[in-house]
Every structure is written in structure tokens, then in C-alpha cells.
C-alpha positions in Angstrom: 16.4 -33.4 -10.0 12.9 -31.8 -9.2 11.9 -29.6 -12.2 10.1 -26.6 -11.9 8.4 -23.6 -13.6 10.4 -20.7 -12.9 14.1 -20.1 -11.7 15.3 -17.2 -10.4 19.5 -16.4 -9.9 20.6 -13.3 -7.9 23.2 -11.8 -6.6 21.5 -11.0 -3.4 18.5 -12.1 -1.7 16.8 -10.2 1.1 14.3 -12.3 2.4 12.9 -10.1 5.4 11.9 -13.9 7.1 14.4 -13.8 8.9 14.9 -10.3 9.5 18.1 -8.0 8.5 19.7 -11.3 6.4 21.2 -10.7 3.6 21.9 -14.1 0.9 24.5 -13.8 -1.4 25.0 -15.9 -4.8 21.2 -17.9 -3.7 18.4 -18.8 -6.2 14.6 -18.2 -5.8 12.6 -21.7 -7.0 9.1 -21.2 -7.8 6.1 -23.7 -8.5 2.9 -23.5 -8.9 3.5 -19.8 -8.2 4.4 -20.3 -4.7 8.1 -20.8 -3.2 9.4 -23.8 -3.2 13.0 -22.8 -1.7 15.4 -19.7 -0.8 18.6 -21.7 -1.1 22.4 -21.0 -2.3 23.2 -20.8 -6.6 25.2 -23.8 -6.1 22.8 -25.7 -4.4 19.8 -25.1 -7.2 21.7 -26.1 -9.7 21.6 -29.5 -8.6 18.7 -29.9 -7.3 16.4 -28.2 -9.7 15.4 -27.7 -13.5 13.0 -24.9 -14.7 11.0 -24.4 -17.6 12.1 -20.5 -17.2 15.4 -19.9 -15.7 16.6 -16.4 -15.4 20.0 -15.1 -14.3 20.4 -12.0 -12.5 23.8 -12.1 -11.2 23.4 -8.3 -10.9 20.0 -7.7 -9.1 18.5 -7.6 -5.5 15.6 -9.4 -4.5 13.1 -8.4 -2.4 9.9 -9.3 -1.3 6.8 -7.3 -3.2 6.4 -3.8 -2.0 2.9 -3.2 -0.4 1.2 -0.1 -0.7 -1.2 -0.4 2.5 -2.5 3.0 1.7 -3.8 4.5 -1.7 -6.5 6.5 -3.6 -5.3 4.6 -7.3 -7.7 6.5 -9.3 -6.8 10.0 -7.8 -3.4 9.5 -10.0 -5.5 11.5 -12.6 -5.6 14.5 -10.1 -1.4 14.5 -9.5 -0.4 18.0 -9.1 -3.8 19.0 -9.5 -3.7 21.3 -6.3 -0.6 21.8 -4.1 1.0 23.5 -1.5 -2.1 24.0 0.7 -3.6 21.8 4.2 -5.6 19.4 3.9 -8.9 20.7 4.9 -8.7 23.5 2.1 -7.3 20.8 -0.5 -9.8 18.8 0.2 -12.9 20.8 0.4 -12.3 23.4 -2.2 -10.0 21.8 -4.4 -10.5 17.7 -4.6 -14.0 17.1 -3.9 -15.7 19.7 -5.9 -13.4 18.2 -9.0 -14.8 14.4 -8.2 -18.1 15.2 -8.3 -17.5 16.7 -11.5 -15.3 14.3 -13.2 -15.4 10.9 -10.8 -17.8 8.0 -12.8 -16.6 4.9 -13.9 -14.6 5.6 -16.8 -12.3 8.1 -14.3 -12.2 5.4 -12.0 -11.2 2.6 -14.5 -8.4 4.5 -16.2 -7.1 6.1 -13.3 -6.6 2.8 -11.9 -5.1 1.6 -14.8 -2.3 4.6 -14.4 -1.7 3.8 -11.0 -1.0 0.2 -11.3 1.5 0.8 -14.2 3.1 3.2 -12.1 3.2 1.0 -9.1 4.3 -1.9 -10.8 7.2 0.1 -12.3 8.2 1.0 -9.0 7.9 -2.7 -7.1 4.5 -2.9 -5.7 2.9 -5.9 -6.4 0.3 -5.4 -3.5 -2.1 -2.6 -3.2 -4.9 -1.3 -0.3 -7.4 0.9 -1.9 -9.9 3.5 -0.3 -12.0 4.9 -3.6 -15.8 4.6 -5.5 -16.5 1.9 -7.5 -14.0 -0.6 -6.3 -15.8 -3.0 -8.2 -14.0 -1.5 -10.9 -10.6 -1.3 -9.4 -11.5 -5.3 -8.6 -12.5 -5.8 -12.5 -8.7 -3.7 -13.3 -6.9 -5.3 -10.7 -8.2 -9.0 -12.0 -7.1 -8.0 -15.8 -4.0 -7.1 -14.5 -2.9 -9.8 -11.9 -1.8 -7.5 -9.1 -2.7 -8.1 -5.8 -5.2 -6.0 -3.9 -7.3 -4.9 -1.1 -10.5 -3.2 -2.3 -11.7 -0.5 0.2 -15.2 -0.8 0.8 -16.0 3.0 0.9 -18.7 4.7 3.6 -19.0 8.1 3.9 -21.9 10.5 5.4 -22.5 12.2 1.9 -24.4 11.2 -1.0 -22.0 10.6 -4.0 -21.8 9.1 -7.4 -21.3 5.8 -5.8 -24.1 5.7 -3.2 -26.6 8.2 -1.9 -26.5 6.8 2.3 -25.0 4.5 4.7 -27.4 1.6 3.6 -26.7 1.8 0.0 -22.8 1.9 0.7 -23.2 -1.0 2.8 -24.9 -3.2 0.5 -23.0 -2.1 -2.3 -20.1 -3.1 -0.6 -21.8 -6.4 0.4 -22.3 -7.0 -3.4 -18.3 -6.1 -4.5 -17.3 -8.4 -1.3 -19.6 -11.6 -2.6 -18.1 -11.0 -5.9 -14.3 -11.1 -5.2 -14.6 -13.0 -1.9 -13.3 -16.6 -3.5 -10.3 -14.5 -5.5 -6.7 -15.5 -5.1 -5.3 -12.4 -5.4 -8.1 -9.9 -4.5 -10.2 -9.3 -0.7 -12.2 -6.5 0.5 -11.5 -4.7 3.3 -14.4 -2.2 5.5 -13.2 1.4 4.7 -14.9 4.4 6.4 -13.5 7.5 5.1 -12.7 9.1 8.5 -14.8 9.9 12.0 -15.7 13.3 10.9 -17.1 11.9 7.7 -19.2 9.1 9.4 -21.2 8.5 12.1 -22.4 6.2 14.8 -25.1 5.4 13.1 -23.3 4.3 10.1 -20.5 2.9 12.2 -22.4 0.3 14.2 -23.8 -1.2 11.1 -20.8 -0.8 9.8 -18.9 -3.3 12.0 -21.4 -5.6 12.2 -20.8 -6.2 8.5 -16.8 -6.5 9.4 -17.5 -8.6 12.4 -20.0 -11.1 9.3 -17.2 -11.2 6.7 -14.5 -10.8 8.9 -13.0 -7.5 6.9 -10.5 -5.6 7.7 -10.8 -1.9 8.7 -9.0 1.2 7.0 -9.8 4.3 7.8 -8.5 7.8 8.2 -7.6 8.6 11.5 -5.9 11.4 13.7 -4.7 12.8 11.0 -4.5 16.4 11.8 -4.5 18.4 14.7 -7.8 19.7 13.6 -9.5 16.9 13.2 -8.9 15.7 16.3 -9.7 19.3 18.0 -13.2 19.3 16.2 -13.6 16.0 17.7 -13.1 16.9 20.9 -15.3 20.5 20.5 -18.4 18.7 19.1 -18.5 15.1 20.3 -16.5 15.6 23.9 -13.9 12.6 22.7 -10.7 12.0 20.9 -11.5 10.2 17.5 -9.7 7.1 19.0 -11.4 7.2 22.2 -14.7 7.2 20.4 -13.4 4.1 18.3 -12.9 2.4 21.4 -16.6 3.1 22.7 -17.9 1.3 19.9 -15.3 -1.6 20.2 -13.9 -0.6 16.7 -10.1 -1.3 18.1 -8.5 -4.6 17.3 -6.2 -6.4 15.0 -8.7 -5.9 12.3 -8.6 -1.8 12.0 -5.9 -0.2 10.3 -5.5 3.5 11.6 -4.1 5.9 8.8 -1.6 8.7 9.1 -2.0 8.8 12.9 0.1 11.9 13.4 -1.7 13.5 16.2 -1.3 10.7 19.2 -0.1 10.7 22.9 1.0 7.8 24.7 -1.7 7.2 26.3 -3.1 6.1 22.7 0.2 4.1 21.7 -0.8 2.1 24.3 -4.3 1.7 23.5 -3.3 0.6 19.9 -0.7 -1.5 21.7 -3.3 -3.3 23.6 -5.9 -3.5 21.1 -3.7 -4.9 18.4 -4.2 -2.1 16.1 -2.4 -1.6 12.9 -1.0 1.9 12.1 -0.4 2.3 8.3 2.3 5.4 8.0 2.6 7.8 4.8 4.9 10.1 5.5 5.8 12.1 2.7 1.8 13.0 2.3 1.7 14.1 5.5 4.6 16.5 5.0 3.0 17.7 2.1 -0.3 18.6 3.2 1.2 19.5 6.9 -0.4 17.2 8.5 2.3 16.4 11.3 4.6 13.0 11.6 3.4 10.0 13.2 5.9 9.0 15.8 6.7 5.7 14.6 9.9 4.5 17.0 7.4 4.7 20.3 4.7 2.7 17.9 7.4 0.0 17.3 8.8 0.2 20.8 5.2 -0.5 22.1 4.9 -3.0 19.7 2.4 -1.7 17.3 2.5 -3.2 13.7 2.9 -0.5 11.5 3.1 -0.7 7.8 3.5 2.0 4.9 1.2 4.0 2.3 1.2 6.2 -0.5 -1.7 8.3 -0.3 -3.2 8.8 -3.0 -1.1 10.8 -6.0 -2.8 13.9 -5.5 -1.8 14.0 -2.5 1.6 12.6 -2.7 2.5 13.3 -5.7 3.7 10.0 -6.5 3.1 6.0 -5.6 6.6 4.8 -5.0 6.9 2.6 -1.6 11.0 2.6 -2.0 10.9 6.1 -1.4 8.8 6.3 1.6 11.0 3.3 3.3 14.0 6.1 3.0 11.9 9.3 4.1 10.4 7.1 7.0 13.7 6.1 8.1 15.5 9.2 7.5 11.9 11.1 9.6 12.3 8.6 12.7 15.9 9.4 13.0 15.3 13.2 13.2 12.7 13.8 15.1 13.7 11.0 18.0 17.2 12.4 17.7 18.6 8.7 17.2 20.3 7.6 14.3 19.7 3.9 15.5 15.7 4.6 15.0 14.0 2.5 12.3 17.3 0.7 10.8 17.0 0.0 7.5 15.7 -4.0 8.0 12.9 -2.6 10.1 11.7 0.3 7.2 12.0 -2.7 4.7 10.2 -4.9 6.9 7.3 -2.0 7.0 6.9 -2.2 3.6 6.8 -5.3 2.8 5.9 -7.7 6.2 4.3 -5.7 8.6 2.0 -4.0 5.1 0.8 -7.9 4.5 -0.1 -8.4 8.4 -2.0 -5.2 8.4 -4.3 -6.3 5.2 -4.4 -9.9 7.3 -2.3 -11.7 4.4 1.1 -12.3 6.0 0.7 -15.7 5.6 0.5 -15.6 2.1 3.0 -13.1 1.1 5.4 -10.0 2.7 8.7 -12.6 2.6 10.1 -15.0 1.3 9.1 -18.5 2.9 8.4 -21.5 1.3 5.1 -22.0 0.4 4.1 -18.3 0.1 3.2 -16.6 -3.2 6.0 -15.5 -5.6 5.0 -12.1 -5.1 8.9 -10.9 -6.2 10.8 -7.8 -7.3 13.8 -7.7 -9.0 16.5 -4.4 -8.2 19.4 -4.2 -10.6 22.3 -2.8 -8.4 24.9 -2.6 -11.4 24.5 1.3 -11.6 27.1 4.0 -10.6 24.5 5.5 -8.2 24.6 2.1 -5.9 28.1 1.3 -6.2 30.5 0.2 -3.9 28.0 -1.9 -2.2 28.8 -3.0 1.1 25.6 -3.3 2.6 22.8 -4.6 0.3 20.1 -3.9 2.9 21.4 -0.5 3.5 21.8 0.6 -0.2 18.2 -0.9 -1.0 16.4 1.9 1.5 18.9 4.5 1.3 20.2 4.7 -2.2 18.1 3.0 -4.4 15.0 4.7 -6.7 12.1 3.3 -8.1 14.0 3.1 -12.0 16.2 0.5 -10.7 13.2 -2.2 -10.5 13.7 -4.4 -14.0 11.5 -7.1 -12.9 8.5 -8.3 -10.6 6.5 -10.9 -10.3 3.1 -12.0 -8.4 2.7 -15.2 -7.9 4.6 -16.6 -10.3 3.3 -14.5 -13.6 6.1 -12.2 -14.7 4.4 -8.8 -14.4 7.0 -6.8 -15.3 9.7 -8.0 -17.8 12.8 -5.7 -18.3 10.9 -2.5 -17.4 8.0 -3.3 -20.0 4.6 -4.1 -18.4 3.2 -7.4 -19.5 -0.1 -6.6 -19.0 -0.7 -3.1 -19.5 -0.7 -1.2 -22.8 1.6 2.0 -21.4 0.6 3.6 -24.4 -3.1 3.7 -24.0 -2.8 4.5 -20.6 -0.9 7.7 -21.5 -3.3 8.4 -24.2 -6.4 8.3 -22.0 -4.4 10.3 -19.1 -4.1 13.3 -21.7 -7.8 13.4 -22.3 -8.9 13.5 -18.9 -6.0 16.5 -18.0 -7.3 18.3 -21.0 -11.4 17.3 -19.6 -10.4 18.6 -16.5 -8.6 21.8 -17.4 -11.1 22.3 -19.5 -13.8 22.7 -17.6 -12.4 24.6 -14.9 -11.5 27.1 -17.2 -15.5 27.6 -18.5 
């Protein structure tokens, strides 16, 4: 009998490797934090011992949520300013309050906020676009959640830099200091076309092309943005990617609600990743992404958040169901986005967009115990027939008792680990009243 550190009994298993399989009565053995086996209760038993065992007869597993879109620290600007599009909510509303308000401390407990929120909720990976993400790397490291630590450039001098050089070799600095991490990468992330240009770009992807960094930016994301495009440069945003050979498996295009075919099949070709948040996008009216012709071209195309203030929340179960639920409208097709392929986007498809698939999204052998735990016991999930069916369509965020990242039990019960709830609520109520405060004077 092999013994081992850690494990786990469900009643269900949904591994997403291979896809729309469901286990019943199987085990979860873990060493080392990585997956040593998916294999039936009856079967562990016998051939393993752990040093933790637990038994959850009642509870789903699923692979960690990944969040391949956020703004963490913005969770201190949640229903700051709503029901308004995006060019307004951004220019009057948002960015006149960061430059006020955004320095380190904002950034550090804000990110604190949003990682006890996402952990609550399942996520256990996380792809952030914000300043200072050497702190979210220094929160992110205390905390032992996995993440992707946007590299910001933007046209505009701010708190974090003052041009495109001093971005750039900022985010040289964050990369060299997180680049031998096991749970933390950095990732390239111009805020959008109309916010950078050429001349940033080109230098730009010469420092992807050195490190070998992902992309993430903004992209197509309204119909006015795109317009603009075309009225002051004489080219589509994507078009203008592809003149400086910014398309390939590397970039991750977000929102992408303003596409023809023409463009699905230039992300098709290119290898492009297309990183979908729908339920910002109907908040700000942004327009929907038309995700079954992405998948039917074979684009990879993951899921995001936004950030909170734009969202209003950071919960990647409930944009698998409003993804699913938008597909099937709008293509008239009730077929559209079943729910293995919306589970698949959140969890799979989100780690081959951050170039990590190999490392986590399922639940093969040797991959990272990145885990979450979904107790199904409640009247608002029974009968179940369909475990995979009930997980996307039925089941909220309160239902996760338990997740783990490789290995380490970040979530116990519903009680963080390794974040002091308390303090975190504390510091949220100063900065509200900060805020308030001095937009009232």
C-alpha cells in the first residue's frame, strides 16, 4: 500500500480530461501536491494510505476555477458607479477615482478582498491586468493562489509609471522577480489599442517574443472602439494587431464582442485565445461575443470576471451558466455551449490561454492539486440526475466548502486558511468611507 499525503473521497468527480465524464463513488490521491490518481473509492482504499484523508461522500469535484480575466484591486470600487457605458464609466467615473485613491496600500488590500472572494467562490487561478502587480505577486505569494500578473502598458502617465519605457522595464523587473515561481508568471498586458501605440507596441512584443509572455489585452470591445479605430487609424483594432504580427497563440483578446467572420477566422488561424466575460459586458452594454462560431472555428476561448467594478462580482460558476444560457439565445440553439464545454471554458481552455494547461485545468495525473470541493447535499441541487448539468446550471458560488492548490488546503469548510476575513473587511470599510469621503469635499 503506497501512502500518501492527502486523500480525497467524493461522491462525484468531474475531471474535464476526458471531457463530459462524470465518476461516481472515485477518490482524488495527492502527493507532493500533484495527482497521483483519479481512480474508483473502492480501489483507493487498497491501494493507498494518507496522512490526511477526507470524506466527502456529499460533494462534487471539479477542477480549479480560472479567472482569465480580472482587475483584483478594483473590488474596492464594486458598485462604485453603475448603470452607465463603458466610455462614460470609465472616463468620468473610474479613472478620475484611481488617480485619487490607487497607490500601494489600495492595491495590496484590494487584492487581498478579491482573493478571499475568489477563493470562496472556487477560483484557485487568477489573470490580472492592474498597477503594481508586484504587489498583487507579493499577496498572491502570501496567499498560495495561483496567478498571472498582467504586466500593465498604457499611453498615460500614472502612479505606476510615467511612459512606455518605464512600464516596460518595470515590468521587466516584476517578471525577473517571479519568473522561477511555482505558482505565479507574468504575462505582457497592454490595456487596449486605443490606449497604446505602435510605438509602444513594437517594443512591447519584442519583450513577449524575450521572455516568451503571454498577451492580454482589451480588445473589440465595443462598437465604438472599434469605429474610432477605423475613423482615425483606417483599420479594425484586429487588423492592425495583425500588421505588427501581434496574433498567435500567445495573445489573449478580451471581450471580443464586436467581430465578423472574417476575424473568427483570423483568430482561428492565428491561434488566438478569446477570453469571454459575459455578464460585464451586459452590464456596461458592450455587446456579446459570439462564442458558438469561436468554438466551431476552433478558437480556444476561456472565461473572466472583469474586474468587480465592473461586474459587480468575481464568481467564475456564475459566468459558466450566463455564458451557456447567452450562447443558446442568441444562436437560437439550445444544443450551443453544453454544459461540459462552459465547464471546460472555465477551467481547461482558461489554463491553455495563460499557457499552463499542462500544469493544471483537469484532473490528470501528475498535474497540480489545484481542486474544488461543491457540496451538492442542498435542497436547491436535489434530485440530481446529471452532476455536470447541475454544477453549471444550478449550482452558486456558497456551495464551495473546500479548495485546494496544489495540495495546501486553501479553503477548509468555508473558512480561509490564509486570509484573516476580518481584517480584510476592516480595511474595505476605511477605504469606502476614504472614498465617499472625498468625493463628497
Amino acid at each position: 500500500m503506497q501512502h500518501l499525503d492527502t486523500l480525497i473521497y467524493a461522491g462525484w468527480i468531474i475531471p474535464v480530461e476526458p471531457e463530459n465524464v462524470v465518476y461516481e463513488q472515485h477518490a482524488i490521491a495527492i502527493q507532493n501536491g500533484k495527482i497521483v490518481a483519479v481512480l474508483p473509492s473502492s480501489e483507493a482504499v487498497r491501494q493507498f494510505s494518507a496522512r490526511i484523508t477526507h470524506r466527502l461522500t456529499t460533494h462534487l469535484l471539479i477542477p480549479g476555477l480560472i479567472n482569465t480575466h480580472t482587475h483584483a484591486a478594483m473590488n474596492l470600487l464594486r458598485g462604485f458607479a453603475d448603470d452607465m457605458p463603458l466610455n462614460e464609466w470609465l472616463k468620468e467615473h473610474i479613472w478620475p477615482v484611481e488617480q485619487a485613491h490607487v497607490d500601494r496600500e489600495f492595491v495590496a488590500d484590494g487584492t487581498r478582498l478579491a482573493l478571499a472572494e475568489m477563493l470562496r467562490g472556487g477560483i484557485t487561478c487568477f489573470n490580472d491586468m492592474y498597477f503594481f502587480p508586484d504587489v498583487v505577486g507579493e499577496i498572491a505569494d502570501q496567499v498560495g493562489i495561483r496567478a498571472t500578473l498582467g504586466l500593465i502598458l498604457i499611453d498615460l502617465p500614472t502612479i505606476w509609471a510615467k511612459d512606455a519605457e518605464e512600464y516596460l522595464n518595470k515590468g521587466k523587473e516584476v517578471h525577473k522577480t517571479f519568473q522561477n515561481h511555482p505558482l505565479i508568471q507574468t504575462a505582457l498586458a497592454p490595456h487596449a489599442l486605443y490606449s497604446v501605440s505602435d510605438a509602444s507596441l513594437k517594443p512591447a512584443k519584442a519583450m513577449a517574443e524575450e521572455f516568451e509572455l503571454p498577451i492580454h489585452i482589451h480588445l473589440h470591445e465595443t462598437a465604438g472602439e472599434v469605429e474610432e479605430a477605423v475613423e482615425k487609424q483606417g483599420e479594425r483594432p484586429l487588423t492592425r494587431l495583425e500588421r505588427l504580427g501581434l496574433l498567435s497563440p500567445r495573445l489573449m483578446g478580451v471581450h471580443m464582442t464586436q467581430i465578423n467572420n472574417e476575424e473568427i477566422n483570423l483568430l482561428a488561424n492565428h491561434g488566438v485565445n478569446v477570453i469571454h466575460c459575459p455578464e460585464s459586458n451586459l452590464k456596461l452594454a458592450s455587446g456579446w461575443c459570439p462564442i458558438p462560431k469561436l468554438l466551431k472555428a476552433g478558437v480556444n476561448v476561456a472565461l473572466g470576471t472583469d474586474g468587480a467594478a465592473s461586474n459587480d462580482d468575481l464568481d467564475i460558476l456564475g459566468e459558466m451558466r450566463t455564458a451557456a444560457l447567452l450562447a443558446k439565445g442568441f444562436s437560437k440553439d439550445a444544443s450551443s455551449v453544453p454544459a461540459a464545454t462552459a465547464l471546460r471554458m472555465a477551467t481547461l481552455n482558461g489554463a491553455k490561454a495563460l499557457g499552463i494547461d499542462h500544469l493544471t485545468g483537469s484532473f490528470v495525473p501528475g498535474k497540480s492539486a489545484d481542486i474544488v470541493a461543491i457540496d451538492m447535499i442542498d435542497i436547491e441541487t436535489q434530485p440530481i440526475y446529471n452532476p455536470l448539468s447541475q454544477l453549471v446550471y444550478a449550482v452558486g458560488r456558497d456551495k464551495v466548502t473546500d479548495v485546494w492548490v496544489a495540495g495546501k488546503h486553501l479553503l477548509k469548510s468555508r473558512t480561509l486558511t490564509s486570509l484573516d476575513i476580518h481584517d480584510i473587511k476592516a480595511k474595505t470599510y476605511l477605504w469606502r468611507d476614504k472614498i465617499l469621503g472625498s468625493i463628497k469635499k
